[in-house]
C-alpha positions in Angstrom: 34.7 200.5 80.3 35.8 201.4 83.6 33.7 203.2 85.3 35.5 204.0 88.4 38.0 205.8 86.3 34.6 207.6 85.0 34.1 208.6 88.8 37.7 209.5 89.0 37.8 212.0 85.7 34.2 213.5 87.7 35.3 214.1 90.8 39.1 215.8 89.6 36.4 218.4 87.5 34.2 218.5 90.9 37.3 219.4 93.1 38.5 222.0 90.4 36.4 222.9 87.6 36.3 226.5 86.4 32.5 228.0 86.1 30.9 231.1 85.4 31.8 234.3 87.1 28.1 234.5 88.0 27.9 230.8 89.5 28.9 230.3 93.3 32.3 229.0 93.7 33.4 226.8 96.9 36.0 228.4 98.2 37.1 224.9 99.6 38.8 222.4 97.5 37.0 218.8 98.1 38.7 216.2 99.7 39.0 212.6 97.6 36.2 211.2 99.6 34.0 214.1 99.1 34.7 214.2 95.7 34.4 210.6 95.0 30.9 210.7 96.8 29.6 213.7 94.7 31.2 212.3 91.5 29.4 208.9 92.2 25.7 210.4 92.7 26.3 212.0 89.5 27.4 208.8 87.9 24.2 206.9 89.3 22.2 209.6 87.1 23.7 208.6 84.2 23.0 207.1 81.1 25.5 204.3 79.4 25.3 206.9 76.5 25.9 209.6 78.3 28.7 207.7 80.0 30.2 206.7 77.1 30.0 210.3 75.8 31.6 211.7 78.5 35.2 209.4 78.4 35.2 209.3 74.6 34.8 213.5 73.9 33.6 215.0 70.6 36.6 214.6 69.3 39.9 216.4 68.5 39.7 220.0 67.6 36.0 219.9 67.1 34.6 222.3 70.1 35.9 225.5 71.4 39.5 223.3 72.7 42.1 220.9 71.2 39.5 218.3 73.3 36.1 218.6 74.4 33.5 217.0 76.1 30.0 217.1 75.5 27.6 218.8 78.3 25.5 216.2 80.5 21.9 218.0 81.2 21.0 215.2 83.5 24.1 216.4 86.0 24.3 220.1 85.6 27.7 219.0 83.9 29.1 221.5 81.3 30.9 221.0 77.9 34.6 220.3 79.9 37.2 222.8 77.4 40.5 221.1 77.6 43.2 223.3 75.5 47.4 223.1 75.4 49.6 223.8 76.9 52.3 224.6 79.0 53.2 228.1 78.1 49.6 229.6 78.2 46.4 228.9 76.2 47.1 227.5 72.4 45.2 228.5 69.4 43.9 231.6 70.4 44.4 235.1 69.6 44.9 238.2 72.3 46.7 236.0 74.8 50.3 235.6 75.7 53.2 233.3 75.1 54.6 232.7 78.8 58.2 232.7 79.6 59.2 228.7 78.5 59.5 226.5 81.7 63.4 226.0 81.3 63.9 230.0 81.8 61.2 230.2 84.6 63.5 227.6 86.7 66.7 229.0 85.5 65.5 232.0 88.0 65.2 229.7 91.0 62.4 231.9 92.2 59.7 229.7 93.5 57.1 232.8 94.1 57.8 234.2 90.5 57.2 230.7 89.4 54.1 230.4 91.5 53.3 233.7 90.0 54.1 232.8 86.4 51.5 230.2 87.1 49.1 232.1 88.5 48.7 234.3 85.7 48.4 231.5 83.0 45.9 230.4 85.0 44.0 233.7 85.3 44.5 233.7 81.5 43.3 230.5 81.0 39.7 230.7 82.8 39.5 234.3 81.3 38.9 232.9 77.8 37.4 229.5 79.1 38.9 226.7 79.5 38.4 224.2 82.2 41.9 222.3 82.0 45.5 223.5 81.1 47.6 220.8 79.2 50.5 221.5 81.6 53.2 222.0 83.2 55.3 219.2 81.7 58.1 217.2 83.9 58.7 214.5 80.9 60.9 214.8 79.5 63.0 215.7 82.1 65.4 216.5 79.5 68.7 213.6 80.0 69.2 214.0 76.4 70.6 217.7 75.8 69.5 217.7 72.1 65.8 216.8 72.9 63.2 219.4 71.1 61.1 219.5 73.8 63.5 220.1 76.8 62.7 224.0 76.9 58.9 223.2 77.8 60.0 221.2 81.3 62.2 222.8 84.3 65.3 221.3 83.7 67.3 217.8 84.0 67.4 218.2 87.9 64.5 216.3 89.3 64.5 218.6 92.5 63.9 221.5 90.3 61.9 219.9 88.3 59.7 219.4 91.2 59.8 222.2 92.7 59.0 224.0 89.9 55.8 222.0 88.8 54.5 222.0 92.2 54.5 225.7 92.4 53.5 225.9 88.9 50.4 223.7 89.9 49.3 226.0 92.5 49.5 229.0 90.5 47.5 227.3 87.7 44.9 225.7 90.4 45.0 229.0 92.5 42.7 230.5 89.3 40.1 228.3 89.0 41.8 226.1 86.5 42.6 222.7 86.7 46.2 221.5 85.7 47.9 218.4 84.3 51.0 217.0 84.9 53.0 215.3 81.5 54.3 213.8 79.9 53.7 210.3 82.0 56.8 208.9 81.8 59.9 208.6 80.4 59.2 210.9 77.7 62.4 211.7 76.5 62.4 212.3 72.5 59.6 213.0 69.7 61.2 210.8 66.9 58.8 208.2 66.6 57.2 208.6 70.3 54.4 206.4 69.3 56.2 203.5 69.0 59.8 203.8 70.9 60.1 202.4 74.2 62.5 203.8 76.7 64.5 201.2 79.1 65.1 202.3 82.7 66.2 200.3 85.7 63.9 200.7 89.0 65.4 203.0 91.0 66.4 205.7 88.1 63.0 205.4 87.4 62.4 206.7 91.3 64.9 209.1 91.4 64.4 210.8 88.5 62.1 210.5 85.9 59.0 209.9 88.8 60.4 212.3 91.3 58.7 215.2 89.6 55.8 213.7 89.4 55.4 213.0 92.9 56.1 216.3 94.0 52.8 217.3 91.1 50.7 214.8 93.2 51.8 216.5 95.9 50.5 220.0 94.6 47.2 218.3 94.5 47.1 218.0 90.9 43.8 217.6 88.9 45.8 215.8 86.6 48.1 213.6 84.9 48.8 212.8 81.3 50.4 209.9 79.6 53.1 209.6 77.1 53.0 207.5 74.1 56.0 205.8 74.5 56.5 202.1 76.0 58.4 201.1 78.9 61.0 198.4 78.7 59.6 196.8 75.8 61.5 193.3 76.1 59.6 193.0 79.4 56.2 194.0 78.2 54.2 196.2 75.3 52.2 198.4 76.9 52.6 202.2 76.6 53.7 203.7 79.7 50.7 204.5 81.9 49.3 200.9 81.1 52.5 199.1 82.9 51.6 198.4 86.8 54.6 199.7 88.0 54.4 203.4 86.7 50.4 205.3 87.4 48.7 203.2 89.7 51.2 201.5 91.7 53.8 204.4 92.4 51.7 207.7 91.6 48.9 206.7 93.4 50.7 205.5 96.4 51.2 208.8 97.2 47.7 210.2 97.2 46.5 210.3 93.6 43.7 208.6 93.5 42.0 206.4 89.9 
């Protein structure tokens, strides 16, 4: 198991976690350091149970969210409610179905997009959850006829972007932490779990990642992977796995593991 990426999952829900309206809230959001030291005490508290309860969940759909962690006593650490998705909170009743990402951007209003966020993310804590399955920059939506296109901002990656940056900000601006997918190249549902997408270097940059970078750059808590593979006569390993994508690119520009 690695346990830095333990300390990494920590210290994204120390920066950002939502708590109880009658807990005290820092008004300030960590910096990586800060968190990373914070998240690190708490990890020295820790049991290899507990630490192996924490990464693995209680699995899917069995809490309150579509994925849920069980509470750690020893570190004050609460149940951590993780619920789709990128129009507003999933499986629940009372709440709304937010305006689909592709009409948000078709506005080119970044502070009714900031806004749009904003209120899924007011939404959001109101009912509970710590973490918001969204916005989604994959797929970026090359293929016109994808199902999922409407979820994303479009196939420009500068709106794109923009758009999940200020989506971000809305969403953290709540309490709420955010996560940016699907990591990366994304681009159909027909047998994602298996199908590998082939991209040359600097498409990858210009495109496909571009979003993504701006989402580190909106400080988000963040980031999930896709299924698919990645060039799969060069290697087999789904696409957050392959050096080149997450750790080398991503966190080169401040997104830390």
């Amino acid at each position: 198991m690695r346990f830095q990426t333990l300390a990494a999952a920590l210290s994204a829900a120390s920066a950002t976690i939502a708590v109880p309206a009658d807990a005290t809230l820092e008004k300030r959001a960590l910096t990586w350091d800060e968190a990373y030291a914070k998240a690190n005490a708490s990890l020295s508290k820790l049991s290899s149970s507990d630490k192996i309860n924490l990464v693995t969940g209680v699995g899917w759909g069995k809490g309150a969210c579509v994925g849920n962690t069980p509470s750690i006593s020893s570190i004050r650490y609460p149940s951590l409610c993780i619920q789709d998705g990128p129009l507003g909170v999933r499986y629940a009743k009372g709440v709304n179905a937010f305006t689909p990402g592709i009409q948000a951007a078709s506005t080119f209003d970044r502070a009714l997009i900031r806004e749009r966020g904003q209120f899924m993310g007011e939404e959001t804590k109101g009912v509970g959850v710590h973490n918001l399955l969204g916005p989604v920059a994959g797929p970026l939506g090359k293929n016109a006829l994808g199902g999922r296109n409407w979820e994303g901002f479009g196939a420009d990656p500068y709106l794109q972007g923009i758009a999940m940056a200020e989506t971000i900000k809305g969403i953290q601006s709540a309490g709420v932490q955010a996560t940016a997918k699907h990591y990366i190249l994304n681009e159909q549902e027909l047998n994602r779990d298996t199908m590998s997408s082939t991209v040359d270097d600097r498409t990858m940059h210009e495109l496909y990642l571009w979003p993504f970078a701006d989402a580190v750059h909106a400080n988000v808590a963040s980031v999930m992977c896709s299924y698919n593979k990645i060039n799969v006569n060069t290697h087999s390993l789904p696409a957050c796995f392959w050096a080149h994508t997450l750790t080398c690119r991503v966190g080169n520009l401040g997104l830390r593991e």
